[in-house]
GUZATOR-364533 format. One record per residue (C-alpha): residue in three letters; x, y, z. Coordinates in steps of 0.5 Angstrom, whole numbers, m for minus. Example, Ala and Ser with C-alpha at 12.3 -4.5 7.8 and 13.67 -1.06 7.14 Angstrom:
REC   code       X       Y       Z
REC    Ala      25      m9      16
REC    Ser      27      m2      14
***
This chain:
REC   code       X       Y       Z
REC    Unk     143     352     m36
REC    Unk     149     358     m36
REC    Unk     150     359     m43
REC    Unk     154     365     m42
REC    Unk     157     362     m37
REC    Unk     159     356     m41
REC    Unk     161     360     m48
REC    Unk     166     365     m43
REC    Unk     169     358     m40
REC    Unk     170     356     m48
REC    Unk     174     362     m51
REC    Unk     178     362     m44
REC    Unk     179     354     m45
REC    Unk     181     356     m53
REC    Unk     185     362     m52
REC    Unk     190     357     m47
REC    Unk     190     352     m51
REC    Unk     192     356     m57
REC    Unk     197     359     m53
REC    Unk     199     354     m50
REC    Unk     200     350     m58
REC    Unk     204     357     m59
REC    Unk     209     357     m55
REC    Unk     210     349     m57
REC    Unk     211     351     m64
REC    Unk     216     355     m62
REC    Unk     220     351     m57
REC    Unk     220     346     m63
REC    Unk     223     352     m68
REC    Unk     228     353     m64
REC    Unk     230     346     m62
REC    Unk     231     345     m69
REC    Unk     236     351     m70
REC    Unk     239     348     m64
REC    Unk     240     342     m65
REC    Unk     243     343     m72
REC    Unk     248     347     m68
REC    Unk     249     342     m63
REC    Unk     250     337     m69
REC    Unk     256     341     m73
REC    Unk     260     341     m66
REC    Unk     259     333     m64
REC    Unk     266     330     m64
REC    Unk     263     324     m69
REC    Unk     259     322     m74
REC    Unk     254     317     m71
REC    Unk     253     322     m66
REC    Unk     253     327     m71
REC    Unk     248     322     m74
REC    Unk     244     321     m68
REC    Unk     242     329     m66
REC    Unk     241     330     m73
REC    Unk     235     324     m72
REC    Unk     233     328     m66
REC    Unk     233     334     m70
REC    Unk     229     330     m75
REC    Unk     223     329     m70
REC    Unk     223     336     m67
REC    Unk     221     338     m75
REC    Unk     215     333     m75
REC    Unk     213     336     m68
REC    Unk     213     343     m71
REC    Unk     210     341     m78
REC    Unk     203     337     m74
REC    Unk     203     342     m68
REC    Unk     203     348     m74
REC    Unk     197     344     m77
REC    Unk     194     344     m72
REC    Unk     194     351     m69
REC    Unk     192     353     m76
REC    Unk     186     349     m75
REC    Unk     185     352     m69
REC    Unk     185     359     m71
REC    Unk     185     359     m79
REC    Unk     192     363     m78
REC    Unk     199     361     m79
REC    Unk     203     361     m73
REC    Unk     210     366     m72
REC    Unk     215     362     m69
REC    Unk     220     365     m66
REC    Unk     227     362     m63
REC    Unk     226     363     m55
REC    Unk     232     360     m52
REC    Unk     239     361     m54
REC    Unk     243     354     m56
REC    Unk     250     354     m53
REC    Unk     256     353     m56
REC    Unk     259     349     m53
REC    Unk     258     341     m54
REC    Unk     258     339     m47
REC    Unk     253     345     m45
REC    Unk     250     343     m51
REC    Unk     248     337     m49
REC    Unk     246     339     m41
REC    Unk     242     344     m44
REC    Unk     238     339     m49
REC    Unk     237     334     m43
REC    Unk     233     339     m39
REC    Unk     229     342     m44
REC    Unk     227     336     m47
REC    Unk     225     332     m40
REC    Unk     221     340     m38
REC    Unk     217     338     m46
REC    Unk     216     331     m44
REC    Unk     211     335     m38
REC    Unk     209     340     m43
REC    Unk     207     336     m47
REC    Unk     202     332     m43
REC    Unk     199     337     m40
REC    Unk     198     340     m47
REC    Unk     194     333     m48
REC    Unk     190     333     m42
REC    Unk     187     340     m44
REC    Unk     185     339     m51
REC    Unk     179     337     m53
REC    Unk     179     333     m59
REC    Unk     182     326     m59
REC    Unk     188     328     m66
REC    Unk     190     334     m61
REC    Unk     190     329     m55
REC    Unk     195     324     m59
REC    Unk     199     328     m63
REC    Unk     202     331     m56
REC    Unk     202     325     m52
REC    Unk     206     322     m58
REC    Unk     211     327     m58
REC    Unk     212     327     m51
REC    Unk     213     320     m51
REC    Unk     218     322     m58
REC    Unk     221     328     m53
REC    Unk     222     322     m46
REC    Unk     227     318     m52
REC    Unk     231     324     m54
REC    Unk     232     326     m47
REC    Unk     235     318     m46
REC    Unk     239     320     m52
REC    Unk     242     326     m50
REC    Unk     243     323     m43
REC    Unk     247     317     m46
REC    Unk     251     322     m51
REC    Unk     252     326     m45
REC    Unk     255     320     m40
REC    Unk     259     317     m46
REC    Unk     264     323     m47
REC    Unk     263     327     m40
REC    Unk     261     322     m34
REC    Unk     268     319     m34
***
């Protein structure tokens, strides 16, 4: 009925969602920097192992996120590191806690906009991915700290 009306919604759609994605790459980029951080000051070898399995998650994210903002736009992204890691274990954990619970809804909001049903799993998965590494960082955090 409204066709202008209707192309302008799209493009102002798209631009959001292109954005958005954008700014997911660049929280996965700078978790995996993060994270390798995170692992080089854990005090054991399991939970060395366990960031670094995490971490391992956040590369998947960030390749499938990548992928799909090529697609999107036909550009490669530029991802940027736009958090600073701590460099303290403790506040290393407490950090990851948090930002990956803030993903989780990130990410289903992200889902809920997107128009194609790959886009729509691909984020609702890594949301879920994001929930278990939030339980994880948890446990990490109360095993050491939470005496």
């Amino acid at each position: 009925m409204y066709p202008q009306f209707y192309s302008y919604h799209r493009i102002n759609h798209d631009i959001h969602i292109v954005n958005d994605i954008a700014k997911a790459i660049n929280g996965e980029y700078s978790a995996i920097a993060c994270y390798a951080q995170l692992a080089e000051i854990a005090p054991t070898e399991k939970e060395k192992k366990r960031i670094l399995e995490i971490r391992e998650d956040e590369i998947r994210h960030y390749q499938i996120f990548s992928a799909i903002y090529m697609n999107l736009t036909g550009k490669q992204p530029t991802p940027q590191i736009n958090e600073t890691c701590p460099k303290v274990y403790k506040e290393g954990l407490e950090f990851a806690i948090e930002d990956e619970q803030k993903t989780v809804d990130f990410y289903l909001d992200i889902s809920d906009k997107a128009q194609d049903s790959y886009t729509k799993k691909q984020f609702r998965r890594a949301a879920a991915d994001e929930q278990n590494h939030a339980v994880w960082f948890l446990y990490l955090y109360t095993k050491f700290f939470g005496r």
